[in-house]
N, C-alpha and C positions, 0 to 999 in steps of 0.2 A: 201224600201224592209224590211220584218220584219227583223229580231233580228235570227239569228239559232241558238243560244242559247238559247232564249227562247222556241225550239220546243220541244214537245216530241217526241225518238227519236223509229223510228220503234221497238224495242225489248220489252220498256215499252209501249206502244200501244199492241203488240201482249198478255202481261202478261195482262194489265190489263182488254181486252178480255176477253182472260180465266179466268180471276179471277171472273169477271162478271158472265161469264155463268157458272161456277159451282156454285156460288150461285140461281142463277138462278132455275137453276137443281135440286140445292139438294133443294131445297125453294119448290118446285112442288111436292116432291117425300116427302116431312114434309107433306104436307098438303094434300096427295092423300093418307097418310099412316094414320093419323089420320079420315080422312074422310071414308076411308073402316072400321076401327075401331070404328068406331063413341064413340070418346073419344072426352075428351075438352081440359082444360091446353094449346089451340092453342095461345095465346098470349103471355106468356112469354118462349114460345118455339120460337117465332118469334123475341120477340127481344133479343135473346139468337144466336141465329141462324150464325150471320156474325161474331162473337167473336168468338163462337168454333172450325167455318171453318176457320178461318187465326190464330187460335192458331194450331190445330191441321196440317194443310197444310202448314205453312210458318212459325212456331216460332220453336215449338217443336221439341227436339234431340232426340238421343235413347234414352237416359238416365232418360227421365224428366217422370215427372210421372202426372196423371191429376186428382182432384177430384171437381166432381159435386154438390158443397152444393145444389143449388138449385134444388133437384131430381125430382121435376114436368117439369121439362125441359130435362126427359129424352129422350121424341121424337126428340130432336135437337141434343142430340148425337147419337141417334141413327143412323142417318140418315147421322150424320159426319161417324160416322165409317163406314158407307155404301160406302161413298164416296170414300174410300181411300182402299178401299176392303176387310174390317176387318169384315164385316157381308156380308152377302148374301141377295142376292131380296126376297130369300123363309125365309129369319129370319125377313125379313120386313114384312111383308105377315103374321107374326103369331105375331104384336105387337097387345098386351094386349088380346091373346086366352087365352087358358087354356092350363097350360103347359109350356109355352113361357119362353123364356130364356129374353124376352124384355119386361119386366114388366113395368106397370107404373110409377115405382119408383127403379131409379138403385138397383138390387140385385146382391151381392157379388157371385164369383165362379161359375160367368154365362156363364160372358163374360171376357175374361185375361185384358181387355184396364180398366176394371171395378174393382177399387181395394178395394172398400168399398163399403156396404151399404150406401145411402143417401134419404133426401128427409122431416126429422126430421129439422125443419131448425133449424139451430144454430148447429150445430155439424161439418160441415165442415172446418170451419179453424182450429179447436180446432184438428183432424183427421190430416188434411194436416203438421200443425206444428210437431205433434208426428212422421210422416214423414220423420219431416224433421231434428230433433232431430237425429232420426236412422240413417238416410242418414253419418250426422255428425259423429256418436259414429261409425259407419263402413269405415267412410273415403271413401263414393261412392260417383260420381260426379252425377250430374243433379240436375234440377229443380222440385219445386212442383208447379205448375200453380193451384189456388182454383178461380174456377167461381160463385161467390154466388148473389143473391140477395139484394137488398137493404131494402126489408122488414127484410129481417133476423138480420139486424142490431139494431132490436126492440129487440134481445133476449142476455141477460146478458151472457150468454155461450159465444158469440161471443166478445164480450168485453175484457173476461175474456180471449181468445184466444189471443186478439191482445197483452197485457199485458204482454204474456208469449213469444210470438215473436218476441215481442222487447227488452224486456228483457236480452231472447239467444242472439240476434241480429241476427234471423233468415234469411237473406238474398238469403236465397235458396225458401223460402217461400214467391210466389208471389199470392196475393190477387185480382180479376180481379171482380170487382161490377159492377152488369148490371142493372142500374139505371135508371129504365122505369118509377117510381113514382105511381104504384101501386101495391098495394098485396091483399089479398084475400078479404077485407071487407072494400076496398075503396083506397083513394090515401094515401100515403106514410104518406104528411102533413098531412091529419084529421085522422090518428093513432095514430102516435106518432111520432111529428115533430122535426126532428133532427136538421132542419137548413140543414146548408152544408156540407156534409157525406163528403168532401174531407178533409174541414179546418180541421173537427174535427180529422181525420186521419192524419194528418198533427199536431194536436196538440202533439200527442201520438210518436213523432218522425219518421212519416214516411216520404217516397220523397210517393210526387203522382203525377201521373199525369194522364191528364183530356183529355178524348177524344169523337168524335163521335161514338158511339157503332157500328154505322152502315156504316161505311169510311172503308173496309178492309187494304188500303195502310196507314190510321193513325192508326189504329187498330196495325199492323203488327211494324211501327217506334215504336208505344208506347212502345212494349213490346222486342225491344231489347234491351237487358241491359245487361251488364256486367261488372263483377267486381264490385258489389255493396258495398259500405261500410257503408250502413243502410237497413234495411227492405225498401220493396219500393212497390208499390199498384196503380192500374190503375182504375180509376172510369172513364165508359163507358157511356154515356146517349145515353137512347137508346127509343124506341119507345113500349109499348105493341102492339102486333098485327102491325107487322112492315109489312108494303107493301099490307095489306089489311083496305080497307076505311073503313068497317062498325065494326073492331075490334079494329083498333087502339086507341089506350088512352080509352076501354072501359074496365072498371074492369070485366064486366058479361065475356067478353072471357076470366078469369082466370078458369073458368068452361064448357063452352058451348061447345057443339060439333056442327057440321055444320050440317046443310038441303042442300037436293040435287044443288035447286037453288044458294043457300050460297057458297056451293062447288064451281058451273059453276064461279059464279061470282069473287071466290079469285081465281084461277086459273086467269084466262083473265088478274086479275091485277096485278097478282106475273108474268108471261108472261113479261109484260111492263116496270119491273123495268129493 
């Protein structure tokens, strides 16, 4: 007879259901949003994608605040906030017109979930710490969650960020890298190869830990934390063009918009996940 301890017990079965299919959902609703737009940026909106919906669904408090270093992944929040009823079908429907409050690149005073301009890489932790600095100097609670890149780690701004976060001993200041191993003009290594973006965070005095970007229920462990008594930083490895075959791990989908065909095709396979 097995073990009933080892089952999982109907409740996390029915959760982790649903956790499936809103990814799912909002995974269709990225990819049918940029295909009416016929915009690109699909691949590191994709492996951005499961990190945003189990921060913004399952981590985040009132109080916590969020910024998007990586602003070409603003289709992936766009479409978080869609999820959770913070934008409308007809605000999806007008990403990247004219006019749009849903620009290709988060703009400030658009959207209220939107606290800065981003997309500039290298200016998000530096944004988030000053955050977090005020947070401090007013004595308000919450978190600052920063979702950045791991190409942005090529930019001394960011460095020059952590420096100052550990420093404070910013521990309100959490760092979330979505470490797909490519950025716009090839992979990470034939840039400017850093080695292990964790150790080296971990040099600098951080706690980090290391997860699958694309595991919502390891995603969601990683980033309980509390009562920290160091800065602390979660590196995610994650897939470009997650859940579609002919973009995944390809640099060209940091640019490319889809063909009809391309369309049918990631459709059928985001379906399957």
């Amino acid at each position: 007879m097995a073990d009933p301890g080892n089952r999982v017990s109907t409740p996390d079965l029915r959760q982790e259901v649903a956790v499936k299919e809103l990814h799912r959902r909002v995974r269709l609703r990225l990819l049918r949003m940029h295909y009416e737009s016929g915009v690109g940026h699909l691949g590191g909106n994709l492996s951005a994608l499961d990190l945003l919906l189990t921060l913004h669904h399952r981590v985040m408090r009132k109080d916590d605040l969020f910024i998007l270093s990586k602003g070409h992944a603003a289709g992936a929040l766009y479409v978080t906030l869609w999820s959770l009823g913070r934008l409308s079908e007809e605000d999806l429907l007008q990403f990247h017109r004219d006019h749009t409050r849903l620009v290709g690149h988060p703009q400030a005073d658009a959207i209220p979930e939107i606290l800065l301009a981003t997309g500039s890489l290298g200016h998000g932790l530096g944004l988030s710490a000053g955050l977090g600095i005020g947070k401090r100097l007013r004595g308000e609670p919450g978190r600052i969650f920063c979702l950045m890149s791991d190409g942005e780690w090529n930019e001394g701004s960011t460095w020059e960020s952590l420096i100052f976060l550990v420093h404070h001993r910013l521990v309100s200041v959490i760092p979330i890298i979505d470490l797909n191993g490519l950025q716009g003009f090839g992979t990470t290594a034939e840039v400017a190869d850093l080695g292990c973006l964790a150790d080296k965070l971990r040099g600098f005095g951080l706690e980090v830990r290391e997860v699958d970007g694309h595991d919502p229920e390891a995603i969601r462990c990683a980033l309980q934390v509390e009562e920290l008594t160091r800065p602390f930083a979660v590196v995610a490895r994650t897939i470009k063009g997650h859940g579609v075959s002919f973009m995944e791990n390809r640099m060209e989908w940091h640019y490319l918009p889809m063909s009809a065909e391309q369309y049918a095709q990631a459709v059928a396979e985001a379906k399957r996940l």
